[in-house]
C-alpha positions as a Markdown table, in Angstrom:
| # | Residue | x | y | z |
|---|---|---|---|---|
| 1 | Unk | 98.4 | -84.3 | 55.6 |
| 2 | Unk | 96.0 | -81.2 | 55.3 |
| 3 | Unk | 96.7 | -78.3 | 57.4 |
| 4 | Unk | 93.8 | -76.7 | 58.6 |
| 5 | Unk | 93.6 | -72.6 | 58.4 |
| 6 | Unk | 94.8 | -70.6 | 61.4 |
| 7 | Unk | 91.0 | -69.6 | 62.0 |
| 8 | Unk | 90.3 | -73.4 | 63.0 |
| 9 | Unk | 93.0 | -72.1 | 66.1 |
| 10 | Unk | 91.5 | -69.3 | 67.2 |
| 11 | Unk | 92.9 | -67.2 | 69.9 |
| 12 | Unk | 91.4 | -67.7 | 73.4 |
| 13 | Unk | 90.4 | -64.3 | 75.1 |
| 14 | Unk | 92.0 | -64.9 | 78.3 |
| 15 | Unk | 90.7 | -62.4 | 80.6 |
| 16 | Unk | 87.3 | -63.4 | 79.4 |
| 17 | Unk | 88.2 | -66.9 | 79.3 |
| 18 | Unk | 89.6 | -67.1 | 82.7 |
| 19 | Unk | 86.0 | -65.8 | 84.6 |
| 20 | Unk | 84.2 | -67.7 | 82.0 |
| 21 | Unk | 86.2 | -70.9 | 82.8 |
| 22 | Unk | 85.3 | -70.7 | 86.5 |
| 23 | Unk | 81.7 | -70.4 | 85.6 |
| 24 | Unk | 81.6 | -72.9 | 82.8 |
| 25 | Unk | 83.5 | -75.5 | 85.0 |
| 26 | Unk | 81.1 | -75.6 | 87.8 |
| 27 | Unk | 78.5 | -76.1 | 85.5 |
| 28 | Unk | 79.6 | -78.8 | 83.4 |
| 29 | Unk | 80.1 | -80.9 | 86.6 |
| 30 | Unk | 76.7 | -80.3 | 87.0 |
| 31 | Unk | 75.4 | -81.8 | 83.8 |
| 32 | Unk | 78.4 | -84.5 | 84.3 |
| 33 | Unk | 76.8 | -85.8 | 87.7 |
| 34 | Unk | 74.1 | -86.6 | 85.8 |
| 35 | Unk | 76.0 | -88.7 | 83.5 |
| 36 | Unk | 77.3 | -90.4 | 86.3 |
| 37 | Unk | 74.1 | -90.7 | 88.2 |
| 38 | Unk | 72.2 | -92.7 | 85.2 |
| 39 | Unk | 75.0 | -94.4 | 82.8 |
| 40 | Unk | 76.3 | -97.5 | 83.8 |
| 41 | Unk | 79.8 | -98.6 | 84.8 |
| 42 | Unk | 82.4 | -98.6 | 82.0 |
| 43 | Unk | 86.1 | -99.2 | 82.9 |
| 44 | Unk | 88.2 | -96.2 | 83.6 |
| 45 | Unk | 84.9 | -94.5 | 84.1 |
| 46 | Unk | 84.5 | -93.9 | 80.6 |
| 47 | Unk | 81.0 | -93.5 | 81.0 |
| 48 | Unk | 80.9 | -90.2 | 82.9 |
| 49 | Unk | 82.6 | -87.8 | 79.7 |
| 50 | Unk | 81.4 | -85.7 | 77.7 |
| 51 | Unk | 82.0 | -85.1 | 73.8 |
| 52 | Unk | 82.8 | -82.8 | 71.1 |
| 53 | Unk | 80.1 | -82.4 | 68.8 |
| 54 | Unk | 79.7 | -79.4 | 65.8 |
| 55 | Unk | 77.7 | -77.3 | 68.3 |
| 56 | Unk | 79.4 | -77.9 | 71.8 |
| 57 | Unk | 79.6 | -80.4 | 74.2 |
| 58 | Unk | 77.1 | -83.7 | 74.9 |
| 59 | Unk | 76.4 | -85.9 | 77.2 |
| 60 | Unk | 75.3 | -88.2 | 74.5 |
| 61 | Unk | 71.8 | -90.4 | 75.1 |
| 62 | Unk | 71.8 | -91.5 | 79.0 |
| 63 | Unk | 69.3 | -94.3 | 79.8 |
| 64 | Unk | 66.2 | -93.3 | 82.5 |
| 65 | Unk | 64.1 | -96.0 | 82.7 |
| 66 | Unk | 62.5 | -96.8 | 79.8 |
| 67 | Unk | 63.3 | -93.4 | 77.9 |
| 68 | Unk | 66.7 | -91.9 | 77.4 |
| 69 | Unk | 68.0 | -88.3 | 78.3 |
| 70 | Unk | 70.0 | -86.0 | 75.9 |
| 71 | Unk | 72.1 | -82.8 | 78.0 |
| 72 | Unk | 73.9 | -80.7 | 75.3 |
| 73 | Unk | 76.2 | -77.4 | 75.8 |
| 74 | Unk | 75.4 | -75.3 | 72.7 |
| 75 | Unk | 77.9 | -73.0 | 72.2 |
| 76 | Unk | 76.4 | -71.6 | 69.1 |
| 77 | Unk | 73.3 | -70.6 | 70.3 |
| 78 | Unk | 74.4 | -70.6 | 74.0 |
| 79 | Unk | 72.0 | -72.4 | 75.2 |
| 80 | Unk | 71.3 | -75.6 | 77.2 |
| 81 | Unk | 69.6 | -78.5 | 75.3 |
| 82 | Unk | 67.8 | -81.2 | 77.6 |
| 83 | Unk | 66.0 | -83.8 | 75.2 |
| 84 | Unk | 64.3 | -86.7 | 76.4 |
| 85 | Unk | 63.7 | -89.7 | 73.7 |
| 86 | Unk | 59.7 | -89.1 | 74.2 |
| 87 | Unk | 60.3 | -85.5 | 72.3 |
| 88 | Unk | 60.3 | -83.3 | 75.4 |
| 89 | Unk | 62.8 | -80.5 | 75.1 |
| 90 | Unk | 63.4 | -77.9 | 77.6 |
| 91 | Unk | 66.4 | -74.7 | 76.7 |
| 92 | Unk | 68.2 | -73.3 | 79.5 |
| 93 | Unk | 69.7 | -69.8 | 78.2 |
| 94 | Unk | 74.0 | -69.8 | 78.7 |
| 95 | Unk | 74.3 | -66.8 | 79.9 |
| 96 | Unk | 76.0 | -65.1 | 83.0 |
| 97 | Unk | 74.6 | -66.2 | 86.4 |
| 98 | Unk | 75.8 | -68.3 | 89.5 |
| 99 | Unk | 76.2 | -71.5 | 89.5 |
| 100 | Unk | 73.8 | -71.7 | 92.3 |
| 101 | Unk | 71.0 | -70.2 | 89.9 |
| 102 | Unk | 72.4 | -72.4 | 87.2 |
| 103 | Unk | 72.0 | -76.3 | 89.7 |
| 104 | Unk | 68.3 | -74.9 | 90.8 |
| 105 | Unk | 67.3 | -74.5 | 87.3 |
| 106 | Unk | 68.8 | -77.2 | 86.1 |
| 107 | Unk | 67.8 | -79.7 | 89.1 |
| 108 | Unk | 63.9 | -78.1 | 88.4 |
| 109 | Unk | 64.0 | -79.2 | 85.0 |
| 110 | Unk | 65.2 | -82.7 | 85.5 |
| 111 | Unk | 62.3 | -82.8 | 87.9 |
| 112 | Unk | 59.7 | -81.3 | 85.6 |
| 113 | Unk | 61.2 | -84.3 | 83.3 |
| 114 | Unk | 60.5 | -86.7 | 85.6 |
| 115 | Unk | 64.1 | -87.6 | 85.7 |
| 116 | Unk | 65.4 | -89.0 | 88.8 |
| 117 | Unk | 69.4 | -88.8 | 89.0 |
| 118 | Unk | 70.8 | -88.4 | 92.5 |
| 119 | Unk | 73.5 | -86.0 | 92.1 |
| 120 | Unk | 76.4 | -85.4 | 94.4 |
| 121 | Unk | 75.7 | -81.5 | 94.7 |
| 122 | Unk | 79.5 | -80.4 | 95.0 |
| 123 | Unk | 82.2 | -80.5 | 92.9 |
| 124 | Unk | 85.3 | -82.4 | 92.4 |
| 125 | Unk | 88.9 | -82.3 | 91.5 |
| 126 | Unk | 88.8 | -78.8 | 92.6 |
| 127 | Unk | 90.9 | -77.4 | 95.8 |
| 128 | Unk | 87.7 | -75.5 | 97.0 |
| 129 | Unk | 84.8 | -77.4 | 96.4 |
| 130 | Unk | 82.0 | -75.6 | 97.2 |
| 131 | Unk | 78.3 | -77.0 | 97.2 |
| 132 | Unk | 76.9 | -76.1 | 94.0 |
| 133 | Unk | 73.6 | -74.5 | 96.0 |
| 134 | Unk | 75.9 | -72.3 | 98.0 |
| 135 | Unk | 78.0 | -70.8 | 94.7 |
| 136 | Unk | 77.8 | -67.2 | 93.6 |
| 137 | Unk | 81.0 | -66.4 | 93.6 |
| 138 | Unk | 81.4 | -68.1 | 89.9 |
| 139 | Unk | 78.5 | -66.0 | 87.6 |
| 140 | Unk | 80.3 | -64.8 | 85.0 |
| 141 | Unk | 79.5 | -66.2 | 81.1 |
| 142 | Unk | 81.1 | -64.8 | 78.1 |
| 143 | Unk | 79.7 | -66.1 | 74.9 |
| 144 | Unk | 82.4 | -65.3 | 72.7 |
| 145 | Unk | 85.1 | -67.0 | 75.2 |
| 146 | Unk | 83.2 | -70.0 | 75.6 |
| 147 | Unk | 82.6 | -70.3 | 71.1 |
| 148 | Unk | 86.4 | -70.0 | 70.8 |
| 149 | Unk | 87.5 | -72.4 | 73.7 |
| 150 | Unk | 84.8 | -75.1 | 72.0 |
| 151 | Unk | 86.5 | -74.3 | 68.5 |
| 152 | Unk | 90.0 | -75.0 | 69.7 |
| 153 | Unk | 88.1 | -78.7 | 71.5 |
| 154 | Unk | 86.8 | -79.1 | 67.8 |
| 155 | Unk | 90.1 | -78.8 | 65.7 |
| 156 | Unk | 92.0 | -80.8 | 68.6 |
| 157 | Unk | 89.7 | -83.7 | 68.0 |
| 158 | Unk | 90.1 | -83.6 | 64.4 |
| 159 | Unk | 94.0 | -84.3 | 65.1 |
| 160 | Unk | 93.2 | -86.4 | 68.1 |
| 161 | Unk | 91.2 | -88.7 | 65.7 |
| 162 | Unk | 93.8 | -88.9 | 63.7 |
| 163 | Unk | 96.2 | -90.0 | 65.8 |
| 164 | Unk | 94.5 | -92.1 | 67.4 |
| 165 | Unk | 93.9 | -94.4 | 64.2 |
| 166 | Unk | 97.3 | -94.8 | 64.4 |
| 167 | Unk | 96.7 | -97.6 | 67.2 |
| 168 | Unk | 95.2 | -101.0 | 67.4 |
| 169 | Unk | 95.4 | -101.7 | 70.8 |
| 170 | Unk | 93.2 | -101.2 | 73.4 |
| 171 | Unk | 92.7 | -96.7 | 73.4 |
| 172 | Unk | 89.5 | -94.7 | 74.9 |
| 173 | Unk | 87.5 | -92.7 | 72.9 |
| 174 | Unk | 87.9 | -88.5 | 72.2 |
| 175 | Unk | 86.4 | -87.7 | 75.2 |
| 176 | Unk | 86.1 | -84.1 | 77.6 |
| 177 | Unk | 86.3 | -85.0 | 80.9 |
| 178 | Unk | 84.2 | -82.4 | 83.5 |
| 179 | Unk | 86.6 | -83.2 | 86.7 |
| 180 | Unk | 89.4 | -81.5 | 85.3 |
| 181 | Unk | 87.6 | -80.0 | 82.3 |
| 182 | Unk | 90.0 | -81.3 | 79.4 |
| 183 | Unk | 89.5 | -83.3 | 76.3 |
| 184 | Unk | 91.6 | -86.7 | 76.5 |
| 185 | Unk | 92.4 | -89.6 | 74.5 |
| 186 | Unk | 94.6 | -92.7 | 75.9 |
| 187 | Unk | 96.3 | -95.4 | 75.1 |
| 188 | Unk | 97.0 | -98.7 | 77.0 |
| 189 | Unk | 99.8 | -101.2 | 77.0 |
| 190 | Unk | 97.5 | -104.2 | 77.8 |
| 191 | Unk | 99.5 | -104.5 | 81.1 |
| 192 | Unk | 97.7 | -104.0 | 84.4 |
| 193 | Unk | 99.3 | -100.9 | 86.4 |
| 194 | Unk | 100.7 | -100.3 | 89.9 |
| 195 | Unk | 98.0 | -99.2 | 92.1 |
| 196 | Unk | 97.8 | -95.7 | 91.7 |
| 197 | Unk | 98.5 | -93.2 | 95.2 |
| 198 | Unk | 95.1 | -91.0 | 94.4 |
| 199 | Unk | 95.3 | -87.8 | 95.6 |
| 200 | Unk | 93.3 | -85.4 | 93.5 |
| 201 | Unk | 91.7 | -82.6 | 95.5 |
| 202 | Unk | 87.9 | -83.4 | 96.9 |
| 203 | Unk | 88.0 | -86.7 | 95.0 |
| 204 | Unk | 88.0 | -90.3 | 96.5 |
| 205 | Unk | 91.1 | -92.3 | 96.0 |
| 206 | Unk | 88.8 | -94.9 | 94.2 |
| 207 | Unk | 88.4 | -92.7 | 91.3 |
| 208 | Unk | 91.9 | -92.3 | 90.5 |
| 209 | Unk | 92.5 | -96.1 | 91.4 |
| 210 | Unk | 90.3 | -97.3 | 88.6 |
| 211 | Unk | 91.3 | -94.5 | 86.3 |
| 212 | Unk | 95.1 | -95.5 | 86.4 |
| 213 | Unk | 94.1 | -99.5 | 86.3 |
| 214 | Unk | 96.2 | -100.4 | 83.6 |
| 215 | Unk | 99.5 | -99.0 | 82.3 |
| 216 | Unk | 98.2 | -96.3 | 79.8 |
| 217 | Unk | 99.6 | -93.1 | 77.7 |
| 218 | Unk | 97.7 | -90.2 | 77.4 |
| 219 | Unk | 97.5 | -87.0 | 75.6 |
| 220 | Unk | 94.4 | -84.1 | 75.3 |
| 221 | Unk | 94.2 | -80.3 | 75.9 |
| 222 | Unk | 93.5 | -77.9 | 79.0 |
| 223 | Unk | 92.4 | -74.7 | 78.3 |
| 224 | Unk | 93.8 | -73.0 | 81.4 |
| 225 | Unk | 92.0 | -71.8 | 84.2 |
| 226 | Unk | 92.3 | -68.5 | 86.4 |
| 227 | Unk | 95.9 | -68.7 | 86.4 |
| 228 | Unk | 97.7 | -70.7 | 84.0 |
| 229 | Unk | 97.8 | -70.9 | 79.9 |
| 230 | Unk | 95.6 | -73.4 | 78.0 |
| 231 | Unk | 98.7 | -76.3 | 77.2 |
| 232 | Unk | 98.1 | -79.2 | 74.9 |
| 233 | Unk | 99.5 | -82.3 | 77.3 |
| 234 | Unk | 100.8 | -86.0 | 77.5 |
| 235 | Unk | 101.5 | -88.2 | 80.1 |
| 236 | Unk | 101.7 | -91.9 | 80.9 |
| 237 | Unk | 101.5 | -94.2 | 83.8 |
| 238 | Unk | 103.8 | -95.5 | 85.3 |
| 239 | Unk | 105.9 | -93.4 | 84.3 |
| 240 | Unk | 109.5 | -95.2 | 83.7 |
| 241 | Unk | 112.9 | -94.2 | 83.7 |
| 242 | Unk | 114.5 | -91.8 | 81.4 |
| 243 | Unk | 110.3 | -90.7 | 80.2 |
| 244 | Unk | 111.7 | -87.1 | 81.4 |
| 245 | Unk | 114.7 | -86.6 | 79.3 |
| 246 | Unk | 113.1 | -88.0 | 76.1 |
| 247 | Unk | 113.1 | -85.1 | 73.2 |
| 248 | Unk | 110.4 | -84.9 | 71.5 |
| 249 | Unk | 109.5 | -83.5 | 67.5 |
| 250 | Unk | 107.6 | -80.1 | 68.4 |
| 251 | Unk | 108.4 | -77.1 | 70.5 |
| 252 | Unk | 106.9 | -78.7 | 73.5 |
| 253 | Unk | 109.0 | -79.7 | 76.6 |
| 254 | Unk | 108.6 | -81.9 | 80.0 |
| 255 | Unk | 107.6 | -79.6 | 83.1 |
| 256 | Unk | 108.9 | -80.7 | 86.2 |
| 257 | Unk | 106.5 | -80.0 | 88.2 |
| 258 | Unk | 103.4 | -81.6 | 86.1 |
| 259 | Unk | 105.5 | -84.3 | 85.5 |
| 260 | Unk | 104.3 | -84.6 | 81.8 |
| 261 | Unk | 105.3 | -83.2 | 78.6 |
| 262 | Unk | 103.5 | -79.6 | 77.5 |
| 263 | Unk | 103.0 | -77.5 | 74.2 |
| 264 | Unk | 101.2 | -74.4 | 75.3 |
| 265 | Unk | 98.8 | -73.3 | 72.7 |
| 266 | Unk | 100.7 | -70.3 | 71.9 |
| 267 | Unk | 103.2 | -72.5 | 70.6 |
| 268 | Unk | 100.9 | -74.3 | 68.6 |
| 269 | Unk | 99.3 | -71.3 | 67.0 |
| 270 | Unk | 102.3 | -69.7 | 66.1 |
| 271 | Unk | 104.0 | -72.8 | 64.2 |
| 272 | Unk | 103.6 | -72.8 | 60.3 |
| 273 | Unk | 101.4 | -75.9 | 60.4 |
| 274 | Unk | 99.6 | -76.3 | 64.1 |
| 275 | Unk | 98.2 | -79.6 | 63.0 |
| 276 | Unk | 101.0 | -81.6 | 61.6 |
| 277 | Unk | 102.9 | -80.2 | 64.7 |
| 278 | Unk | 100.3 | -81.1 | 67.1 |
| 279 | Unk | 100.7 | -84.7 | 65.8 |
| 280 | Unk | 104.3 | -85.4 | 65.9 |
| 281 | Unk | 103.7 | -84.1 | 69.9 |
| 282 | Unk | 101.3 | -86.8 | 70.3 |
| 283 | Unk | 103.0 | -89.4 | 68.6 |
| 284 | Unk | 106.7 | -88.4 | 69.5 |
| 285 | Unk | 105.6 | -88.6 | 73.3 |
| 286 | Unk | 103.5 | -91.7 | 72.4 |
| 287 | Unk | 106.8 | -93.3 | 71.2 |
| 288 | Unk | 108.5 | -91.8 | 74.5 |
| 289 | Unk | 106.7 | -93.9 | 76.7 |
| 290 | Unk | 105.8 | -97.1 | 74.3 |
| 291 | Unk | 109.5 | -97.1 | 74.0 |
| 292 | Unk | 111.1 | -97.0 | 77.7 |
| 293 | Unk | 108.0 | -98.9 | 79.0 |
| 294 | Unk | 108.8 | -101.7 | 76.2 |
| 295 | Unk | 105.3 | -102.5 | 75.0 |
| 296 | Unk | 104.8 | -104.8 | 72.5 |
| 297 | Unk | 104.4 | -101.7 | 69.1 |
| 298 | Unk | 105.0 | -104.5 | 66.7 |
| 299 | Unk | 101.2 | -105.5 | 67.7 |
| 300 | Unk | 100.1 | -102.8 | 68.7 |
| 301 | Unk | 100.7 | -99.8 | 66.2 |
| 302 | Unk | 99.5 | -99.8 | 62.9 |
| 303 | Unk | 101.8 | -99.8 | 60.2 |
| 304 | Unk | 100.5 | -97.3 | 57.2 |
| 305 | Unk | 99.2 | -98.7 | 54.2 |
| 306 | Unk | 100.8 | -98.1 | 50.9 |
| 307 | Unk | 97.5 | -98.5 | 49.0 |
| 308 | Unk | 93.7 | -97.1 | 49.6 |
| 309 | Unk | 90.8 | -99.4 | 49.4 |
């Protein structure tokens, strides 16, 4: 394997980060309620993410009648791209504002567009979800903070990818999800799931149900918010017995108290070769849970080939 340079793992300016994250989470629920509001019904709610792309973050085309809409986070030009697939275009400047000023902007050009999405105007997964109209506490927008957290999105997709050729089962796309503002990939047994107890903050139980369907292991990257460190993650569900005191190939370890394994990207950065280590995370908990949860690898895991074609 190729290791990529240390400047595809750029350092994320925390302090700047953290104000910027507050801002730049609000917002991309806002562009993800629209997703939601006009894509149809995928399982796991797969249609509702967003995904990395060599400028930001997309919504990818969204059906509206008999047109489509395009929303697009550009973090090189730090702007806000809303194409419609009759050549309208409309640029909403990134820059530092509330996220009240951002929804009536936004909300005005989806009207000007003749878009109608009925979007639920407050966010979720948050433990204070205030309305969206009613936000200007988050207003804060540093360009530089938000380039380098889309970088590190970019180079954890190209390892993401990766791994998850590795599988032949049933997996979900590279995919950022706006709720909890992380880029995810997973993996499923084929086996439905116990029904899962819900629970996240100012989000219906339903959500999580669906979500957590099917047993499932999953891993992706958080990139911290006001007061914790961006961690690279993996999880599955249900979780079974002895998941906990696995060891895994890479300085990450289980936390307790997340109840999933964790590499913070400190780590990562600081180990000879951050993408071949990033890997053997994803696959060594992979093989944690494949293992104690007894799937059936032999059919689904795909066994390299010796030969190219």
């Amino acid at each position: 394997m190729v290791n990529a340079s240390r400047s595809d793992w750029p350092e994320l300016p925390l302090n700047d980060w953290r104000a910027t994250y507050a801002t730049l989470h609000m917002w991309s629920q806002i562009v993800g309620k629209t997703r939601l509001a006009l894509a149809p019904m995928e399982n796991h709610w797969w249609q509702v993410a967003l995904y990395v792309t060599d400028r930001g973050l997309t919504t990818s085309p969204m059906p509206c009648g008999d047109r489509s809409i395009e929303v697009q986070f550009d973090f090189v030009s730090h702007q806000l791209r809303i194409q419609t697939s009759d050549g309208a275009e409309r640029l909403l400047p990134l820059e530092s504002m509330t996220v009240a000023d951002f929804f009536a902007r936004y909300m005005n050009i989806l009207r000007e567009l003749k878009v109608d999405a009925l979007i639920h105007p407050s966010p979720v997964e948050v433990l204070i979800a205030t309305p969206f109209a009613q936000d200007r506490q988050h207003a804060i927008y540093h360009a530089q903070a938000a380039r380098q957290c889309w970088l590190i999105l970019l180079s954890t997709q190209r390892v993401m990818k990766q791994f998850r050729g590795r599988f032949t089962g049933k997996q979900s796309p590279v995919h950022f999800f706006w709720g909890s503002f992380d880029l995810a990939s997973t993996r499923f047994s084929g086996r439905r799931a116990p029904r899962h107890p819900g629970g996240a903050p100012n989000c219906p139980d339903r959500v999580m149900v669906e979500a957590y369907s099917h047993e499932c292991s999953s891993c992706g990257f958080w990139p911290g918010d006001e007061n914790s460190q961006p961690i690279f993650y993996a999880y599955t569900y249900p979780q079974p017995s002895g998941y906990a005191e696995r060891r895994v190939e890479s300085p990450g370890r289980y936390d307790t108290q997340l109840r999933e394994f964790v590499l913070p990207y400190e780590a990562l950065c600081a180990a000879p070769r951050p993408d071949e280590t990033l890997l053997q995370f994803f696959q060594t908990t992979y093989e944690a849970a494949a293992d104690l949860a007894r799937w059936d690898r032999a059919a689904l895991d795909r066994v390299a080939s010796s030969g190219t074609r």
